[in-house]
C-alpha positions in Angstrom: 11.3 15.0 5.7 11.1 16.7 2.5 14.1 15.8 0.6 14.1 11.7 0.3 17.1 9.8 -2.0 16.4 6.6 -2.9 13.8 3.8 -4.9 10.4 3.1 -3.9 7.8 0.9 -5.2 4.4 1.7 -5.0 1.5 -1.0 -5.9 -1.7 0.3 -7.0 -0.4 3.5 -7.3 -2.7 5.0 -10.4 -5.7 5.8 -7.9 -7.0 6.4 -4.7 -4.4 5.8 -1.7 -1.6 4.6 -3.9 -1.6 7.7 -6.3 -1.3 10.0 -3.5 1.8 8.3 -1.7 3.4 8.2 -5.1 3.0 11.2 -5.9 4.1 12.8 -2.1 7.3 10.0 -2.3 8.0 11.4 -5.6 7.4 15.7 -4.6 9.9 14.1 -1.8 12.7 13.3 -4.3 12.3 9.8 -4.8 12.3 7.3 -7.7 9.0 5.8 -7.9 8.6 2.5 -9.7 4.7 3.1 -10.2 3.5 -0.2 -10.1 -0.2 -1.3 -11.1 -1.6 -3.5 -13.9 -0.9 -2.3 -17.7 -3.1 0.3 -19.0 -3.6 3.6 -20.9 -4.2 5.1 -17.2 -0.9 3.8 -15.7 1.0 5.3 -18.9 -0.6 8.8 -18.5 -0.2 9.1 -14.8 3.6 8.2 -14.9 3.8 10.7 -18.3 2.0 13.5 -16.6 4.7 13.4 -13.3 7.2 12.6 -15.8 6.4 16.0 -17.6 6.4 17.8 -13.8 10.1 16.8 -13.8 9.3 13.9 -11.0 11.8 10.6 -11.6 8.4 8.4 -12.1 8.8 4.8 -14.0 5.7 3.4 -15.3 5.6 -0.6 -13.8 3.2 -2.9 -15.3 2.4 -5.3 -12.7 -0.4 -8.3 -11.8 0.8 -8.7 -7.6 -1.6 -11.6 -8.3 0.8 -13.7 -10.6 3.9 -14.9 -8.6 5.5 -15.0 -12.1 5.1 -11.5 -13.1 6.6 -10.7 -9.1 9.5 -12.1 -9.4 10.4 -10.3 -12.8 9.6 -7.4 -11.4 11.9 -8.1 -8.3 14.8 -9.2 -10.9 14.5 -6.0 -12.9 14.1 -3.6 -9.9 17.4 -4.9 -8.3 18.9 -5.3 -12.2 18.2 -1.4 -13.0 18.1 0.6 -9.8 20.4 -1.3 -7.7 18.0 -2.6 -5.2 14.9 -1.1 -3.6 14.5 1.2 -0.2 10.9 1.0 0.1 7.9 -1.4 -0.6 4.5 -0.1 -0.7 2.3 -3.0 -0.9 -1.3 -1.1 -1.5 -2.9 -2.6 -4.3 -6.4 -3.6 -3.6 -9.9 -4.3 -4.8 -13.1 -3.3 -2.5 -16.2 -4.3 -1.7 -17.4 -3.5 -5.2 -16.6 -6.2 -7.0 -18.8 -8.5 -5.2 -21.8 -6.4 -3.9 -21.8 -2.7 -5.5 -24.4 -1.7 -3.0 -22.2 -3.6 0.3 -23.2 -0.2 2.2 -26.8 0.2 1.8 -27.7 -3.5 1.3 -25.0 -5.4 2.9 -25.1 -9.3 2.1 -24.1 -12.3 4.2 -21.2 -14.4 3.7 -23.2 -17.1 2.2 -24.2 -15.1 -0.7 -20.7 -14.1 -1.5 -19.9 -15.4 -5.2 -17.2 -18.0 -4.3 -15.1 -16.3 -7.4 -15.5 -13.0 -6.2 -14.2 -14.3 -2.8 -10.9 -15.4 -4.0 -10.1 -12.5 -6.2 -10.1 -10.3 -3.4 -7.9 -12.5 -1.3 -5.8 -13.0 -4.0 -5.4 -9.1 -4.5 -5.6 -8.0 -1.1 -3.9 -10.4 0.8 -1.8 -12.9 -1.5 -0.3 -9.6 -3.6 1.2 -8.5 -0.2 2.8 -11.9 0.7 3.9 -12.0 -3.5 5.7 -8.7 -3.7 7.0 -9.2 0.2 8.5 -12.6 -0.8 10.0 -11.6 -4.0 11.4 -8.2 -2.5 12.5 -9.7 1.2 15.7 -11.2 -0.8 16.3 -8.1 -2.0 16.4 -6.1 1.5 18.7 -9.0 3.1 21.2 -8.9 0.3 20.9 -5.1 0.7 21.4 -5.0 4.5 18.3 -2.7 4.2 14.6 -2.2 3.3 11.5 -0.9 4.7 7.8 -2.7 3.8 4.8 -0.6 4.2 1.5 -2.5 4.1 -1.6 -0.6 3.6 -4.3 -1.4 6.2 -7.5 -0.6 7.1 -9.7 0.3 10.5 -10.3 -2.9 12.9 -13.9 -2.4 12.7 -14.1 -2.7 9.1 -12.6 -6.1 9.0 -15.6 -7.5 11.1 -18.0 -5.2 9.5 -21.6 -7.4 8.5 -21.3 -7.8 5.2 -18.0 -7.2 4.7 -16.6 -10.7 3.4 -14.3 -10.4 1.8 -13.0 -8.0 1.6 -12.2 -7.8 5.8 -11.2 -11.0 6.3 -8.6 -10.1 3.4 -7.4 -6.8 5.2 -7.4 -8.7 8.8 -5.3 -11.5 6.8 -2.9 -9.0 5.3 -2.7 -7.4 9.3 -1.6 -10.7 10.7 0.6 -11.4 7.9 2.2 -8.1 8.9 2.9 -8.7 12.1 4.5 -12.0 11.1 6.6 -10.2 8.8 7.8 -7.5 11.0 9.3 -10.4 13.6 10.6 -12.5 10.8 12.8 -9.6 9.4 13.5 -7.4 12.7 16.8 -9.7 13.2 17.7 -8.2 9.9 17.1 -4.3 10.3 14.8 -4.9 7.7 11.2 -2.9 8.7 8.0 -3.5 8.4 5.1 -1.1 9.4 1.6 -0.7 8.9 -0.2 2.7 7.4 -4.5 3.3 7.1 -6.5 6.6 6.5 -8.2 6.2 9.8 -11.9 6.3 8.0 -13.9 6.0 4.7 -11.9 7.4 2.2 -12.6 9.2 -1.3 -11.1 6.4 -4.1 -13.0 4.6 -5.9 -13.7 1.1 -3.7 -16.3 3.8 -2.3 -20.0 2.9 -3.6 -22.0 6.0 -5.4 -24.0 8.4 -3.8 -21.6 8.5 -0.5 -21.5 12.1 0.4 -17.8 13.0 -0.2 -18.3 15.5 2.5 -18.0 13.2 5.2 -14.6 11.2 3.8 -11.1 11.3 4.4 -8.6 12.4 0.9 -6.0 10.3 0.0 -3.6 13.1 0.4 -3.8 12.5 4.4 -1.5 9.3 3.5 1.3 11.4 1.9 3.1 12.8 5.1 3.0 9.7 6.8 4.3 7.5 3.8 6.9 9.7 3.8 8.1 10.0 7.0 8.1 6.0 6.8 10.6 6.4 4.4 12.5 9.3 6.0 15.6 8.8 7.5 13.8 10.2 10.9 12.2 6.8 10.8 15.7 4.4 10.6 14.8 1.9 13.2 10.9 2.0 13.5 9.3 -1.5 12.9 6.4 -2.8 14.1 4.0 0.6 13.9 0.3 1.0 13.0 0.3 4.5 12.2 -3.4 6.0 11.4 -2.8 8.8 8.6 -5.9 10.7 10.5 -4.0 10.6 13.7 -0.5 10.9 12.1 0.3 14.7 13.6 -0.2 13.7 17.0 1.3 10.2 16.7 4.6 11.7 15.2 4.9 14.5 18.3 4.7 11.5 20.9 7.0 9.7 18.4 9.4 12.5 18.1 9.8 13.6 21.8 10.2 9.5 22.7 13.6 9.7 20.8 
């Protein structure tokens, strides 16, 4: 699993989850359209693997605006060729609407109704965006692999966690959809989550880092996924926390 060929596109891939599986897909071999929204960040992260000798591509992106999508799709298949693998991760947390949502969580009918549909729009519309504009791609292609970027089942009915679990449990179901719609196709569609809290920065201050998952546990899995040891998975939930022992069962099943 450590020498991939091919394109991947990673969405919100300058932090947190999404840096680390860009960065493990590209220490893999792979192109890596680095895809998040314009900024002095996303320019030096893709500069600094860019001076390690890593094929990164710096991808200005708003998986919000169905517009901006579909030029992305256009150019990807324009300049690479096509695309192997979608990573659709970008995602805004709890944050945004109550920066103290662990210690003081707040009821749905406090929710700002602005706040609500920015995180649905990012969390759950983005995936169904970039999914859309890609899925054309992958059927022209004969081939293609999605990645979706979950979270724990608890979380999503967590008190005081609207919206940002009704987003995530959205984006599961949509998923599962996806995965039947393309599996006539070879196309495949899986599901990846840490397993736990996690150290990026949706996590609200004074959390003891102590006691939370890295992002780096989401690098052997993501590429795996895009491994030719997984040609012909669809359908999977794979916890990064759990990945070791999910990939032994995995392996001796073949």
């Amino acid at each position: 699993m450590s020498s991939l060929q091919g394109t991947a596109l990673v969405t919100g891939a300058t932090s947190g989850l999404g840096r680390a599986m860009a960065e493990a897909l590209l220490e893999a071999g792979m192109d890596v359209l680095v895809a998040a929204r314009a900024s002095e960040r996303l320019q030096r992260t893709v500069g600094a693997w860019r001076d390690r000798g890593l094929r990164a591509h710096e991808t200005p992106i708003d998986v919000r605006d169905g517009g901006s999508v579909e030029a992305l799709a256009a150019m990807t298949e324009a300049r690479f060729g096509g695309l192997d693998l979608l990573v659709n991760n970008a995602g805004i947390g709890m944050r945004t609407v109550n920066p103290s949502f662990m210690s003081d969580p707040r009821p749905f009918y406090e929710v700002p109704v602005a706040g609500f549909e920015d995180v649905v729009r990012t969390n759950l519309t983005g995936y169904f965006l970039m999914a859309r504009a890609f899925a054309p791609i992958f059927l022209r292609q004969g081939r293609g692999r999605i990645v979706n970027i979950t979270m724990n089942v608890e979380t999503m009915q967590r008190r005081g966690f609207v919206p940002y679990g009704p987003a995530r449990a959205g984006a599961e179901a949509l998923s599962r959809i996806m995965t039947e719609d393309l599996r006539p196709y070879g196309i495949a569609v899986n599901q990846l989550l840490p397993g736990g809290a996690t150290l990026t920065g949706m996590i609200p201050d004074g959390v003891d880092p102590e006691h939370l998952l890295r992002p780096e546990i989401m690098g052997p899995p993501i590429v795996f996924l895009a491994s030719a040891e997984a040609a012909g998975l669809t359908g999977a939930r794979i916890v990064a926390q759990d990945f070791d022992a999910w990939h032994r069962d995995y392996a001796r099943s073949r």
